[in-house]
C-alpha positions as CSV (number, residue, x, y, z in Angstrom):
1,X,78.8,113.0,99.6
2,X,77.0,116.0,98.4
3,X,73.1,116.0,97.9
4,X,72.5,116.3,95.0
5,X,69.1,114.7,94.2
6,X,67.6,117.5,97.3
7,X,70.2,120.1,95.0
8,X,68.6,119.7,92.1
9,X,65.0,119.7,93.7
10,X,66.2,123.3,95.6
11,X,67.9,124.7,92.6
12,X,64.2,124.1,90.6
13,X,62.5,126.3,93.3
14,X,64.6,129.0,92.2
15,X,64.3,130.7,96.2
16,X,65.3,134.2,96.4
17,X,68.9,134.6,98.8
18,X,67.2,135.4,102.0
19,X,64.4,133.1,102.2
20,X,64.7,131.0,105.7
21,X,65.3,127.5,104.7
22,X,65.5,124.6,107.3
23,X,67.5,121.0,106.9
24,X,66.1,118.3,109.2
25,X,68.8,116.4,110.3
26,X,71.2,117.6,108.3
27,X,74.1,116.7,111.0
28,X,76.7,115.6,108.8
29,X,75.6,116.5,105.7
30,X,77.0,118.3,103.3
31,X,73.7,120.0,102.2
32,X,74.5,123.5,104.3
33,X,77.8,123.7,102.6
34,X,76.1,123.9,99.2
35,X,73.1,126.2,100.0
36,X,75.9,128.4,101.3
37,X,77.8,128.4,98.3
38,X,74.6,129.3,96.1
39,X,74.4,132.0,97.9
40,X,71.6,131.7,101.0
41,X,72.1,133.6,103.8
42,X,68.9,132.6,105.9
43,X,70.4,128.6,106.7
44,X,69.3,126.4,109.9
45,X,69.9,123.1,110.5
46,X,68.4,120.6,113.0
47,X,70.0,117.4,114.5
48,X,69.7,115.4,117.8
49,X,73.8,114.5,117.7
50,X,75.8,117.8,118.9
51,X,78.7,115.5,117.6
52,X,76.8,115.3,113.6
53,X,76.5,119.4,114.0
54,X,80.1,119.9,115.6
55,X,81.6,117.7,112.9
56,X,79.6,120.2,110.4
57,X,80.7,123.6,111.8
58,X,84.4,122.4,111.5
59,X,83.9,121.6,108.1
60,X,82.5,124.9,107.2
61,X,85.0,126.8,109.3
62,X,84.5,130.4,109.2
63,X,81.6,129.8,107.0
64,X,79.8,127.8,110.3
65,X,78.9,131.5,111.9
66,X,76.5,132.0,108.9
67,X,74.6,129.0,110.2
68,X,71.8,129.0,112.5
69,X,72.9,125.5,114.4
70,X,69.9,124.0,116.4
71,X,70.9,120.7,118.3
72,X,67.1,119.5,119.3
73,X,64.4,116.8,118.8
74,X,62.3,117.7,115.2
75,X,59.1,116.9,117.6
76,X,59.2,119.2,119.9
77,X,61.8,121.6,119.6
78,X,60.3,125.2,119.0
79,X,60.4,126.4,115.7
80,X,59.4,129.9,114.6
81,X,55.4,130.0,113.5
82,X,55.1,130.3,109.4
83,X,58.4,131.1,109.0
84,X,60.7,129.1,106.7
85,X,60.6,128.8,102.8
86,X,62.3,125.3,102.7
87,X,61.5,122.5,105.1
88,X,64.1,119.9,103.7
89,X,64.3,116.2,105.3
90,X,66.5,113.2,104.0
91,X,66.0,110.4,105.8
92,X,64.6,111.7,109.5
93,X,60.7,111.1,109.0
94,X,61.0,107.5,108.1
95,X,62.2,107.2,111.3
96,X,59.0,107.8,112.8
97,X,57.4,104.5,112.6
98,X,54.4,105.2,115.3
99,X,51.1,107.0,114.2
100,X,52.5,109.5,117.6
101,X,55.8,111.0,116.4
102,X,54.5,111.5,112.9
103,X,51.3,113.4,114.5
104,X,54.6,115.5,116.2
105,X,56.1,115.9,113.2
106,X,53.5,116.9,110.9
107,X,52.2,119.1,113.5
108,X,55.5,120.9,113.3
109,X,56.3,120.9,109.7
110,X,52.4,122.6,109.2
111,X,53.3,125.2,112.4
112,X,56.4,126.2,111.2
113,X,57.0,126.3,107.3
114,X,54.8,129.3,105.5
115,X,52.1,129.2,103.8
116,X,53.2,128.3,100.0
117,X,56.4,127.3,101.0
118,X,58.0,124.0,100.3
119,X,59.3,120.9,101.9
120,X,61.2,118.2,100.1
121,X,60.4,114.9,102.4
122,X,62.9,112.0,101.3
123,X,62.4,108.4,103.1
124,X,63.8,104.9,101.8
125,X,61.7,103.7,99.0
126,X,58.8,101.0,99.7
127,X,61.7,98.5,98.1
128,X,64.1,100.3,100.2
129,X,66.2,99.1,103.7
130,X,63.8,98.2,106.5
131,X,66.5,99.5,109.2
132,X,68.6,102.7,108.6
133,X,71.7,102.9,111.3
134,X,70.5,99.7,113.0
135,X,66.8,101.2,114.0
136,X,63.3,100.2,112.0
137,X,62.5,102.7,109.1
138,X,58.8,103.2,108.1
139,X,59.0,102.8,103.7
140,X,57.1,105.0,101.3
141,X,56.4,104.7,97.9
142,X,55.7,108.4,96.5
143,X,51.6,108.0,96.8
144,X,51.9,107.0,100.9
145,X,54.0,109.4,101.6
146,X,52.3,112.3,99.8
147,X,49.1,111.4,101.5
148,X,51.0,111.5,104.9
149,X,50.9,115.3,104.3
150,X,47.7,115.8,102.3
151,X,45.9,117.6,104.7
152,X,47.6,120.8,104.1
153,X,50.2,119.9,101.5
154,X,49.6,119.9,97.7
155,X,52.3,117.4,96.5
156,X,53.9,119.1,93.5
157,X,56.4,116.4,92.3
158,X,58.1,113.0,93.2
159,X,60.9,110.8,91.7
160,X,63.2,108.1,93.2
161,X,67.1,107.9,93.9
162,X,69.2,105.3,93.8
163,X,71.3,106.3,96.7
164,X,74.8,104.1,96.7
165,X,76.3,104.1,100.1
166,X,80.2,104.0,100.7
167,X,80.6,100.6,101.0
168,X,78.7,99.9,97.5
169,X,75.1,99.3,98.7
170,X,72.3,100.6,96.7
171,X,69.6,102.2,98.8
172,X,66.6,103.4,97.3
173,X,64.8,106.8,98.3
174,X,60.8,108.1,97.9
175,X,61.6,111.9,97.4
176,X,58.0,114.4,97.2
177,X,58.0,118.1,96.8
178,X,55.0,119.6,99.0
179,X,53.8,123.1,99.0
180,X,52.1,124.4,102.0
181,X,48.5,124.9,101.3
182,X,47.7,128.8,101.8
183,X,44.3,127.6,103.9
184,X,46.1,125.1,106.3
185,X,45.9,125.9,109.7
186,X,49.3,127.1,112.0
187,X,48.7,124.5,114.0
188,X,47.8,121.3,112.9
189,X,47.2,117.9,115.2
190,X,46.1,115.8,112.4
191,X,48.0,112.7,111.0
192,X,47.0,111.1,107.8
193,X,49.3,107.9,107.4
């Protein structure tokens, strides 16, 4: 299943070809196949399963070697300082249910995207799933999870999907659009929610 709820949100940013853009988690996903085939050159993508990333470089075939592949933990894998354009997560920071990871995280998403650039942050809605892949899942409605970034992210827009799974399930998702402050700090170790 393609992404396109995160498509559309990328395709609005209107990113020039080479800017660096990172997918969280993106395993599996189908996400690097379409930022390829709009034409980015500059792609990385982040998993903890080798076997979600393998499964995606076979898919992509040839097109795999355009891919910068990083097989690591989000919170504390090292990222290159105020580099990427596009920090885009579906579905890995509502995983973090203790005040400790998500201090990880958001230190990492404020160390490593640039100043002005974005991040789409998607979790299950605060009606959504309370487990994802048999594990506890932290809900957001699009005010709480803004304000888990507010300290150096300007939320710049927020809507909802109604996400239906394989097997007919609807699953509802908080998506926000954040732009890096140009102020906030490289290194952050606050945590807001």
């Amino acid at each position: 299943p393609h992404l396109d709820h995160s498509l559309r949100l990328v395709d609005g940013l209107a990113l020039p070809p080479d800017a660096p853009l990172i997918d969280i988690g993106g395993g599996r996903a189908t996400l690097v196949d379409d930022l390829l085939a709009r034409g980015y050159r500059d792609v990385s993508v982040l998993d903890l399963a080798v076997v979600a990333l393998d499964a995606a470089r076979q898919r992509l075939g040839a097109d795999a070697a355009q891919v910068r592949w990083l097989c690591a933990n989000i919170l504390d894998v090292d990222l290159p300082a105020a580099h990427y354009a596009l920090w885009h997560d579906r579905a890995v920071f509502h995983f973090l249910t203790e005040p400790a990871p998500r201090a990880a995280y958001l230190a990492q998403i404020t160390r490593a995207l640039r100043p002005g650039g974005h991040a789409i942050i998607a979790t299950f809605a605060a009606d959504g799933p309370a487990r994802c892949s048999g594990l506890p899942v932290q809900r957001y409605a699009a005010e709480a999870l803004a304000a888990c970034f507010a300290a150096h992210f300007e939320c710049v827009g927020d809507s909802r999907e109604e996400h239906r799974t394989a097997a007919g399930a609807v699953q509802p998702f908080t998506y926000v659009l954040l732009r890096k402050r140009s102020d906030a700090p490289v290194i952050s170790e606050s945590v807001s929610c």
